[in-house]
C-alpha positions as CSV (number, residue, x, y, z in Angstrom):
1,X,-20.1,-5.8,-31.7
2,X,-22.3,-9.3,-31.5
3,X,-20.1,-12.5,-31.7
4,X,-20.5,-14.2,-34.9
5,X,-22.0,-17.1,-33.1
6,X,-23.9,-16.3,-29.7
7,X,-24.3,-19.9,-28.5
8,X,-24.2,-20.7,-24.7
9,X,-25.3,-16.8,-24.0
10,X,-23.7,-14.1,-25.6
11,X,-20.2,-15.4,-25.9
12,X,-18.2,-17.5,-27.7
13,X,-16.8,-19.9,-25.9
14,X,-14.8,-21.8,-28.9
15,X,-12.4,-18.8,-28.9
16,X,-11.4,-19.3,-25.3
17,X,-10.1,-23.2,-26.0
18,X,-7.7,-21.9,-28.9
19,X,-4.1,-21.0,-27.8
20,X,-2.5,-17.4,-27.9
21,X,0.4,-17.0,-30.1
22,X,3.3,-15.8,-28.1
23,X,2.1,-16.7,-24.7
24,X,3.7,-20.4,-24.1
25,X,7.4,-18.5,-25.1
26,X,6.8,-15.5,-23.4
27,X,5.8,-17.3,-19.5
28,X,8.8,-19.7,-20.4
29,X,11.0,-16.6,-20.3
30,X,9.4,-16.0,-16.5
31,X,9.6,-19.2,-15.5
32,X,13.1,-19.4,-16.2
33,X,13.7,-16.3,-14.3
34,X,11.6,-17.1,-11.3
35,X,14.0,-20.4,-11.5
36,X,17.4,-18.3,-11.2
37,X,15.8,-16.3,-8.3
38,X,14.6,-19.1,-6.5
39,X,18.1,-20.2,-6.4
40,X,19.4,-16.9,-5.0
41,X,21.5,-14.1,-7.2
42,X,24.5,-13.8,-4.9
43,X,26.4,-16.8,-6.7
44,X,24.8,-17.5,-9.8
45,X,25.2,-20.8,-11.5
46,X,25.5,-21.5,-15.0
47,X,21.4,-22.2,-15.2
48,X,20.5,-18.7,-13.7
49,X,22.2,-16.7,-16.0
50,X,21.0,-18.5,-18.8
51,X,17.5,-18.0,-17.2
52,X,18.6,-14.3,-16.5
53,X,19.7,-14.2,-20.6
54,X,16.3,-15.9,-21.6
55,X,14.9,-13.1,-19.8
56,X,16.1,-10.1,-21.1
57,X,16.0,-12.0,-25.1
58,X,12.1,-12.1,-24.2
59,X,12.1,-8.1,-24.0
60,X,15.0,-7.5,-26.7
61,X,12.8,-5.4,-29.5
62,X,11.6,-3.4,-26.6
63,X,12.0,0.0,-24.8
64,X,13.2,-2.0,-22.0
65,X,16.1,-3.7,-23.7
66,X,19.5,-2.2,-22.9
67,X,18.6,-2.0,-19.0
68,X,17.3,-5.7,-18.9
69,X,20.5,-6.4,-20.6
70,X,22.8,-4.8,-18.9
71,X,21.2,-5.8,-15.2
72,X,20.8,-9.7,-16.8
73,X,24.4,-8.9,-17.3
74,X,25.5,-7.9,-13.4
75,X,23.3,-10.4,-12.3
76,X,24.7,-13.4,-13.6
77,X,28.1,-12.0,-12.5
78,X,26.5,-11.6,-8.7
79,X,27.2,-8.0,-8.9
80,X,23.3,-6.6,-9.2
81,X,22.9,-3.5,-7.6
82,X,19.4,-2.4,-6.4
83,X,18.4,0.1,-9.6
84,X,19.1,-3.9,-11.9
85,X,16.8,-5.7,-9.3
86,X,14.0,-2.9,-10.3
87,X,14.9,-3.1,-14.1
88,X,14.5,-7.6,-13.8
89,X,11.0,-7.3,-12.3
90,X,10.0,-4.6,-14.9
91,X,10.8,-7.2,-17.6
92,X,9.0,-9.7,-15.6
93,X,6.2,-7.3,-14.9
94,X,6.1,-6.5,-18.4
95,X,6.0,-9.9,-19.8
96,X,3.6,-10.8,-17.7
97,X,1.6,-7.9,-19.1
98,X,1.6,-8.4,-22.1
99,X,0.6,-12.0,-21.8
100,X,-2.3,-10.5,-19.5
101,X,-3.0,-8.2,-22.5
102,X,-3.5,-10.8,-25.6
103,X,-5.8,-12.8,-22.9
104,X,-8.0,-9.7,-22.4
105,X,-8.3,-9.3,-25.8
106,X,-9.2,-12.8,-26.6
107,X,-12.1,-12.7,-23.4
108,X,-12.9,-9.6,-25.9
109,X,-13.3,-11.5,-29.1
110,X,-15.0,-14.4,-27.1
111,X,-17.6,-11.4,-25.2
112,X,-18.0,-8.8,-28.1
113,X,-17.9,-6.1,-25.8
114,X,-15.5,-3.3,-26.5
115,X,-12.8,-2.4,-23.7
116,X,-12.1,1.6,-22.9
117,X,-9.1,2.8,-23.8
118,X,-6.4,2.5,-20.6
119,X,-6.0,6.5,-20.3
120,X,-4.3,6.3,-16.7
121,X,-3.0,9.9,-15.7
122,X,0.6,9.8,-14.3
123,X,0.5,10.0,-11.0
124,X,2.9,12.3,-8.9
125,X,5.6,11.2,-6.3
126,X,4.8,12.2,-2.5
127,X,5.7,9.4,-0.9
128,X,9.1,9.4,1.4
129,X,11.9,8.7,-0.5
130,X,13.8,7.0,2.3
131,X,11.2,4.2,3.1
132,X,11.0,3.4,0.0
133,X,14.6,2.9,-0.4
134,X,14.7,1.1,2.7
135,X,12.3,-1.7,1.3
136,X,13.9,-1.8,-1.9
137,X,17.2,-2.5,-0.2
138,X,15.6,-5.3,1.8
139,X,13.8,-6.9,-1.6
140,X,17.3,-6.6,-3.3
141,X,18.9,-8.4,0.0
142,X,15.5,-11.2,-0.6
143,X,16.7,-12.0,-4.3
144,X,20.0,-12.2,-3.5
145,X,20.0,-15.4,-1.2
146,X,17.0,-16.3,-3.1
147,X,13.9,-18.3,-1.5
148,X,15.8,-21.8,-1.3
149,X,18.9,-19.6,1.0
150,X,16.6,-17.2,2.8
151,X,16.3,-17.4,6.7
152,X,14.9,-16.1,9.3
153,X,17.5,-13.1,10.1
154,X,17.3,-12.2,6.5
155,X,12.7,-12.1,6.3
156,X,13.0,-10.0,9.5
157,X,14.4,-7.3,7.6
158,X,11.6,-6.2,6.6
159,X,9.4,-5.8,9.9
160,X,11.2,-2.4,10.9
161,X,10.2,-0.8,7.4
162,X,6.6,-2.4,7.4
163,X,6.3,-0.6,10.9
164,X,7.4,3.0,9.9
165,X,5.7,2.3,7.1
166,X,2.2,1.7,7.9
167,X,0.9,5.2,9.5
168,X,1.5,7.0,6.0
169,X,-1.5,6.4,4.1
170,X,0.6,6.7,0.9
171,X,2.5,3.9,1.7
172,X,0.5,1.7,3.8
173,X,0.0,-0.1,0.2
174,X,3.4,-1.5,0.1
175,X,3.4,-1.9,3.4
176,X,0.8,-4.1,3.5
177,X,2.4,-6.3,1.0
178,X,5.4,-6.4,2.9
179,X,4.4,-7.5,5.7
180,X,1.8,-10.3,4.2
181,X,5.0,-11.1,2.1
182,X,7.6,-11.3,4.9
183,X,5.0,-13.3,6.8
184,X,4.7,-16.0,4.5
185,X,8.3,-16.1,3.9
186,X,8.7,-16.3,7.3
187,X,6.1,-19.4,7.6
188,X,8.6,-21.6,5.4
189,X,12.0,-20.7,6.9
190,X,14.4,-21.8,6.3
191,X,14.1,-22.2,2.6
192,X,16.8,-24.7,2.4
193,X,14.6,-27.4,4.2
194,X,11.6,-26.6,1.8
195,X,10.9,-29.6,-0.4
196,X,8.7,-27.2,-2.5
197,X,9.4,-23.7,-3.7
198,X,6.2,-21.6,-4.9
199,X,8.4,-19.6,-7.6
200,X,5.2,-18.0,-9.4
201,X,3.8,-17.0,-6.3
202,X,6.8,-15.3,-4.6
203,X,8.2,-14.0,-7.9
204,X,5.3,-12.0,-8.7
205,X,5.0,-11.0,-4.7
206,X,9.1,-9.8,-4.8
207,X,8.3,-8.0,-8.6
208,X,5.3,-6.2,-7.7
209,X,6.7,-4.7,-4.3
210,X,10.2,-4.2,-6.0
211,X,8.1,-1.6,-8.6
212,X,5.9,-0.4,-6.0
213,X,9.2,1.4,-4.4
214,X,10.0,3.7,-7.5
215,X,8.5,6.5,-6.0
216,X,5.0,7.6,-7.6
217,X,3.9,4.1,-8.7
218,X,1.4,3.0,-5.6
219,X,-0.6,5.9,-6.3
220,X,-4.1,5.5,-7.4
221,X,-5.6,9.1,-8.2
222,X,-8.7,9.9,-8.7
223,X,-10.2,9.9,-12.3
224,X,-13.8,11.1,-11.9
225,X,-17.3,10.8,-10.6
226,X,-20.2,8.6,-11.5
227,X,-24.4,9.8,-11.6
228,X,-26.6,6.7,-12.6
229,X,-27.8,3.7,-12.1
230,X,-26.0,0.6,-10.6
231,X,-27.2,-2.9,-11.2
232,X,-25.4,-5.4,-9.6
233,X,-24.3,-8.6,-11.4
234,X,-22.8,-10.5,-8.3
235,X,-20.1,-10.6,-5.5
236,X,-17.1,-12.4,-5.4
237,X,-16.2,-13.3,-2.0
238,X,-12.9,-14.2,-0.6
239,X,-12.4,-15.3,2.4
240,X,-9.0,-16.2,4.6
241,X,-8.0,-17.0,8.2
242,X,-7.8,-13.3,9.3
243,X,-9.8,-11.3,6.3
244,X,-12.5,-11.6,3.9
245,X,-13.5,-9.4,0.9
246,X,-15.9,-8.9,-1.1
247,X,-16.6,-7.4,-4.6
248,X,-19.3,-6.6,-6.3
249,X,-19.7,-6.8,-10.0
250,X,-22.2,-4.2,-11.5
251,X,-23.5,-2.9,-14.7
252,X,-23.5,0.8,-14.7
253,X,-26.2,3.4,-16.7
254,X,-24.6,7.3,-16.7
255,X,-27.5,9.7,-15.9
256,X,-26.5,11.6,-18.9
257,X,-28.0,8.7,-21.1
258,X,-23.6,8.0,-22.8
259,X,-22.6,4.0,-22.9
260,X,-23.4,1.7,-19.8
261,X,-19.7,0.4,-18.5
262,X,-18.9,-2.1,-15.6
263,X,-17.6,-1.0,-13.1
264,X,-16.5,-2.9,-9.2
265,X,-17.0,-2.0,-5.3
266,X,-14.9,-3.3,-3.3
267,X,-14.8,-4.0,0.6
268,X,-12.2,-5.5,2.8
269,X,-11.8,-6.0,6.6
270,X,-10.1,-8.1,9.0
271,X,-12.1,-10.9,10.8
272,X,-11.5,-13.4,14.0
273,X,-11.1,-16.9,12.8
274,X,-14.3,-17.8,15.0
275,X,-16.1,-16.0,12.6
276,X,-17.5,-18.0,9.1
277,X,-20.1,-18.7,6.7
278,X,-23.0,-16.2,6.8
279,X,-21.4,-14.4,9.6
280,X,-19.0,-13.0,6.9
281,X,-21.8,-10.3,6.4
282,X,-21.6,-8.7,9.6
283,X,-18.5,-7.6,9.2
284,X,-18.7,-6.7,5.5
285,X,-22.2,-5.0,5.9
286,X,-21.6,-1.9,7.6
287,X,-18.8,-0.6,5.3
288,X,-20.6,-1.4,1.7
289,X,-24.5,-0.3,2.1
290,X,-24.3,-1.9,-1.1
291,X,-23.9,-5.0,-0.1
292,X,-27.4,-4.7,1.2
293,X,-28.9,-4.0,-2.1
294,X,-27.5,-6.9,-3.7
295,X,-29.1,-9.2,-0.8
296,X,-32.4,-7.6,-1.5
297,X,-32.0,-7.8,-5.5
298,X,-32.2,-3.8,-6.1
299,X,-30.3,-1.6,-8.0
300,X,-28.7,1.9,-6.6
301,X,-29.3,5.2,-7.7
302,X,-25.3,6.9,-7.7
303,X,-24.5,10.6,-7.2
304,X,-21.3,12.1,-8.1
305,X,-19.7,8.9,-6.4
306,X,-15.8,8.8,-7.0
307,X,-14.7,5.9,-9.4
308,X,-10.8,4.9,-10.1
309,X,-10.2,4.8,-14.3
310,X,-9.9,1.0,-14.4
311,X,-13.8,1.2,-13.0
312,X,-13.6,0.8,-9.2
313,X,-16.2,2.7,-6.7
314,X,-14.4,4.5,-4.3
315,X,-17.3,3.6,-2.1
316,X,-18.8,6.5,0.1
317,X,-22.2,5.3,1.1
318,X,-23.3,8.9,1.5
319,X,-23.4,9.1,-2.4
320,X,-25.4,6.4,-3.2
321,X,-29.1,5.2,-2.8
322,X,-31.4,2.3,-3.1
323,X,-33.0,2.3,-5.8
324,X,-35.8,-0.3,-7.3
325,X,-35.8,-3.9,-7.9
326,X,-33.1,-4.9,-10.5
327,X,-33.0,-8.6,-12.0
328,X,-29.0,-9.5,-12.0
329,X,-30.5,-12.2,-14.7
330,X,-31.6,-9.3,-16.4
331,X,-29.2,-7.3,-16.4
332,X,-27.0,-9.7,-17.5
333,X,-29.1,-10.7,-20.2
334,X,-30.0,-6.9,-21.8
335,X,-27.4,-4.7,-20.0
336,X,-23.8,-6.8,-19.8
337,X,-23.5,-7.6,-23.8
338,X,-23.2,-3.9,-24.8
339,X,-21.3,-2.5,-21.4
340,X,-17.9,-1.6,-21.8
341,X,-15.5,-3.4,-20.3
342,X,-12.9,-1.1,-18.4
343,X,-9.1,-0.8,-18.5
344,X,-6.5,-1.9,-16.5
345,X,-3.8,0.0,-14.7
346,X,0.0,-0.6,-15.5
347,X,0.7,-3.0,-12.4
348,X,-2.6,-5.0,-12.5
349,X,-1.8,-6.2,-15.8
350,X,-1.0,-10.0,-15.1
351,X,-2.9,-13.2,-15.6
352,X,-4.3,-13.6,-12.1
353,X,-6.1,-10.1,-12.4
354,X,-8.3,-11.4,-15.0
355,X,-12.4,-11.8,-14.0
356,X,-14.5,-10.5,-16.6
357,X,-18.2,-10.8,-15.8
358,X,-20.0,-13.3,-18.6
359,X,-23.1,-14.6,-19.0
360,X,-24.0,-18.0,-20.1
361,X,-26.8,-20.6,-20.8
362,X,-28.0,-23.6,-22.8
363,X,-25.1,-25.3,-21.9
364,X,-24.6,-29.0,-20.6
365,X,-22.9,-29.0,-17.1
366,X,-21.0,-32.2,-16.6
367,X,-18.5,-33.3,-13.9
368,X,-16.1,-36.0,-15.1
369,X,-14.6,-38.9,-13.1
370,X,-12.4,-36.5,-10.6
371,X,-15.2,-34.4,-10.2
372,X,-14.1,-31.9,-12.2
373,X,-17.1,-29.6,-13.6
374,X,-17.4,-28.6,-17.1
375,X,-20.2,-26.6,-19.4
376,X,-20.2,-28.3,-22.7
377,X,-21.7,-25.5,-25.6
378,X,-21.5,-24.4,-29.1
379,X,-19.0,-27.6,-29.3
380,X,-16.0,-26.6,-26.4
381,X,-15.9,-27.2,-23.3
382,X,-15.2,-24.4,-20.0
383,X,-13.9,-25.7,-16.7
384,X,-15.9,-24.1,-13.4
385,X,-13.8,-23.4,-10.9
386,X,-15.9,-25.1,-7.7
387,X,-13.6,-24.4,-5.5
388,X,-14.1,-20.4,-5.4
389,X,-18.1,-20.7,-4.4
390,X,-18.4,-19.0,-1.1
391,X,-19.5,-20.9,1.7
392,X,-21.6,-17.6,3.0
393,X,-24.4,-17.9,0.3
394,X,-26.8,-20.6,-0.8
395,X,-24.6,-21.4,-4.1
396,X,-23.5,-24.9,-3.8
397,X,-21.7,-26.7,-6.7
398,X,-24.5,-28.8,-6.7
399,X,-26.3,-26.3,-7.7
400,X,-24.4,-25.0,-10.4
401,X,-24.2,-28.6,-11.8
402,X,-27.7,-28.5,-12.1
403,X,-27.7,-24.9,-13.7
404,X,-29.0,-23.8,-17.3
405,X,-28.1,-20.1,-16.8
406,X,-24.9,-18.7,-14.9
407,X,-23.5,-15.1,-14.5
408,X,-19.7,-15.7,-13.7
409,X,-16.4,-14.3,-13.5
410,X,-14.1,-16.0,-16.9
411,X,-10.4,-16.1,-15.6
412,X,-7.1,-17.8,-16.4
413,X,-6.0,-20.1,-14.3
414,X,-3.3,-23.1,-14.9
415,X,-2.9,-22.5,-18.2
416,X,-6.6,-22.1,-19.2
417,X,-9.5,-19.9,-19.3
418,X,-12.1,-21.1,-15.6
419,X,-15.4,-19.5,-15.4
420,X,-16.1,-18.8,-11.5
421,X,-20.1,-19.0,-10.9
422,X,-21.1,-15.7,-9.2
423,X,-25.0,-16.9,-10.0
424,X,-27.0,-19.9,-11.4
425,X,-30.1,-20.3,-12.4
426,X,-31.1,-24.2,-11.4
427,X,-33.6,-26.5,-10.5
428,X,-34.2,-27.4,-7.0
429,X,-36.8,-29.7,-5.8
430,X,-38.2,-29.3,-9.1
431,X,-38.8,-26.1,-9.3
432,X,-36.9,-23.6,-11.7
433,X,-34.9,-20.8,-8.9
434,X,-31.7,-18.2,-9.0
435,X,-29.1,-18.5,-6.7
436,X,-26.6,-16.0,-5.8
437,X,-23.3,-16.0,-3.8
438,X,-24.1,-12.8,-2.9
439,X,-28.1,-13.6,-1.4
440,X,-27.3,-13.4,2.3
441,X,-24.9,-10.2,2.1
442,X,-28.5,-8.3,3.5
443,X,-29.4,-11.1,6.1
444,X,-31.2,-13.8,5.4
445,X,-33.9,-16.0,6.7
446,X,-32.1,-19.6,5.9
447,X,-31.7,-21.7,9.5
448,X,-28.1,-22.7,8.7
449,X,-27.7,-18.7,7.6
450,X,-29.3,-16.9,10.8
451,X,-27.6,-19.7,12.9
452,X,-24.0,-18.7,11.4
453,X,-25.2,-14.9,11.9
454,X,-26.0,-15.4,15.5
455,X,-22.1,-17.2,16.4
456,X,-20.9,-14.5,14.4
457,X,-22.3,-11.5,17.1
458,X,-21.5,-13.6,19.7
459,X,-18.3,-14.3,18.8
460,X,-17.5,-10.3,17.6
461,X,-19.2,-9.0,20.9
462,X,-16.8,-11.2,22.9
463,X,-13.7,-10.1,21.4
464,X,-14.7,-6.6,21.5
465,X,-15.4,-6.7,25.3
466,X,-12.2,-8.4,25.3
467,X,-10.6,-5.5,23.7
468,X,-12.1,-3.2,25.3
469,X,-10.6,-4.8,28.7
470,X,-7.5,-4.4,27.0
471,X,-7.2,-1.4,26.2
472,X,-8.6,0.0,29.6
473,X,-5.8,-1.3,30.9
């Protein structure tokens, strides 16, 4: 499928201004929610259960209905018993997903690319039973004095479970929620003092861990392998105080000649604090070889490499192999427009989850008088989210407001569609150049860049010494 109207690259960016019917009534119904659980479910007032009754109206014509009712129903009376706090977040979850959904399928009008059908195999319950209620009873306690009556005794609940949690690999999923969750939590205690409650933030946290406890639903199997060709689009990087990851974003070709698709490899890994801009790398390199081809601007030759069905590389650099020079401008300009987008598995469907590589150019970039960048084409206008450049990479916003060309990730944020620039082709010092977030993930010959690289192995060889000493001890 080719858009009607391919202006600003192969997209149409007019589709992504115009609203969504159903969404604004459907993310009122989780606001209100995320309202009455804020306020704690132990003594509702009159405003939570009419926020717990908007809720289970928004999923009334579904399969979901008579649970969400009746658990709106013991809610709002204070008498909600852990099986209602799972059946609230799976109407939450679910609203959520279908909002997720009707975006998706607008990026897909905007795009033109087709999206594979979500054939997700059901996975099989192995995990133990009895951790899993343990969190769940801790989750349930959580929405009962809500986020504005929490305190510290109640956010310590959860450190016991996170521990016997964490050596099964089956559940160290959840547990790493938990204990990210609880730790944040535990950052703003007591809640009673706070003088602002993130309600989106924490009600998606509680949900998502609150369905991850029904045994069977963390599990990720397997779906396949991959043989082919990989040609890397970009790499998202993400960065916080004690971890950084990074994605990368590829087009891939099957050996056997069948459609291209896009796929993902991911990496993450913890990281000392002294440790920033290009020295990011260092840590990320040795787990991701290709990390290293994306650096060099190469594609890699796959063989029988492991893939998810939502399209992430189960990464095993044994499998895989550089291959010869691949353009990302290129490949975003012949290979993206006719690669199938993937599908997304039951709990990843939610608003935040979307970033769908594009491509883009003959645009006008433009900041306006907060500094807020746009790219004005075909008549609409797309905000760039600035803020999400990596500071381990020669991409500066600068740079992308001087751009004519951009491979970028679209996604909804606030209320609108944001295009994230993962790689611009600009102008600097006159001269036409690409730039890539992702240019020093194979080492790099910029000062500032083998300057940051150099703290960075001091500062790693230090605290491993320092370890070491440690654990001699």
């Amino acid at each position: 499928m080719v858009p009607a109207d391919p202006g600003g690259g192969l997209m149409r960016t007019d589709l992504l201004t115009e609203s969504v019917d159903g969404l604004d009534e459907a993310l009122a119904a989780v606001d209100a929610f995320d309202g009455a659980l804020a306020a704690g479910l132990l003594r509702p007032q009159p405003a939570q259960a009419a926020g717990l009754t908007e809720l289970a109206d928004a999923v009334a014509g579904t399969p979901l209905a008579d649970r969400v009712a009746e658990a709106a129903e013991k809610a709002a009376a204070g008498a909600a018993g852990e099986d209602h706090f799972v059946a609230l977040a799976a109407a939450r979850t679910a609203l959520l997903g279908s909002v997720h959904d009707a975006l998706a399928h607008r990026v897909g009008e905007a795009t033109g690319r087709g999206r594979a059908a979500a054939d997700v195999p059901a996975p099989t319950a192995r995990e133990a039973v009895n951790l899993l209620a343990a969190a769940r009873s801790w989750l349930s306690d959580l929405a009962r004095c809500g986020w504005q009556g929490m305190d510290h005794e109640v956010v310590s609940g959860a450190a016991q479970v996170v521990s016997a949690m964490l050596p099964d690999p089956e559940l160290r999923r959840l547990a790493t929620l938990l204990d990210g969750f609880a730790a944040e939590l535990a950052a703003s205690c007591p809640g009673a003092s706070l003088e602002r409650v993130p309600e989106r933030r924490w009600a998606d946290l509680w949900a998502r861990a609150v369905l991850l406890t029904v045994p069977g639903a963390a599990e990720l199997p397997e779906t396949g392998t991959l043989t082919g060709r990989l040609l890397p689009l970009g790499v998202d990087v993400q960065e916080h105080a004690t971890a950084v990851q990074a994605q990368v974003h590829a087009v891939f070709e099957p050996a056997d000649g069948s459609a291209a698709r896009l796929v993902r490899a991911g990496v993450s890994v913890p990281k000392p604090d002294t440790v920033v801009g290009a020295g990011l790398w260092q840590l990320l390199r040795p787990h991701l070889s290709l990390l290293e081809a994306v650096g060099e601007g190469r594609s890699m030759e796959l063989t029988d490499m492991p893939v998810t069905a939502e399209g992430d590389l189960l990464w095993d650099n044994e499998r895989a192999r550089a291959g010869e020079s691949a353009d990302a401008f290129v490949t975003a300009r012949v290979a993206l427009p006719t690669a199938t987008d993937g599908p997304t598995a039951p709990l990843d469907r939610h608003p935040s989850r979307i970033a769908v590589p594009v491509f883009l150019e003959g645009y006008a970039a433009r900041q306006d008088d907060d500094e807020s960048l746009y790219f004005d084409l075909a008549g609409s206008a797309l905000a760039v989210d600035a803020d999400r450049i990596p500071s381990a990479s020669p991409l500066t916003p600068e740079a992308v407001a001087k751009s004519g060309a951009c491979i970028g990730l679209l996604r909804w944020d606030a209320g609108r569609f944001v295009l994230q620039a993962l790689a611009v082709e600009s102008t600097v010092r006159k001269k036409a150049v690409a730039l890539h977030a992702g240019a020093w993930a194979g080492g790099t010959t910029d000062k500032a860049g083998v300057k940051a690289e150099k703290a960075a192995t001091d500062a790693v060889k230090v605290l491993r010494e320092r370890a070491g000493k440690l654990l001699r001890k």
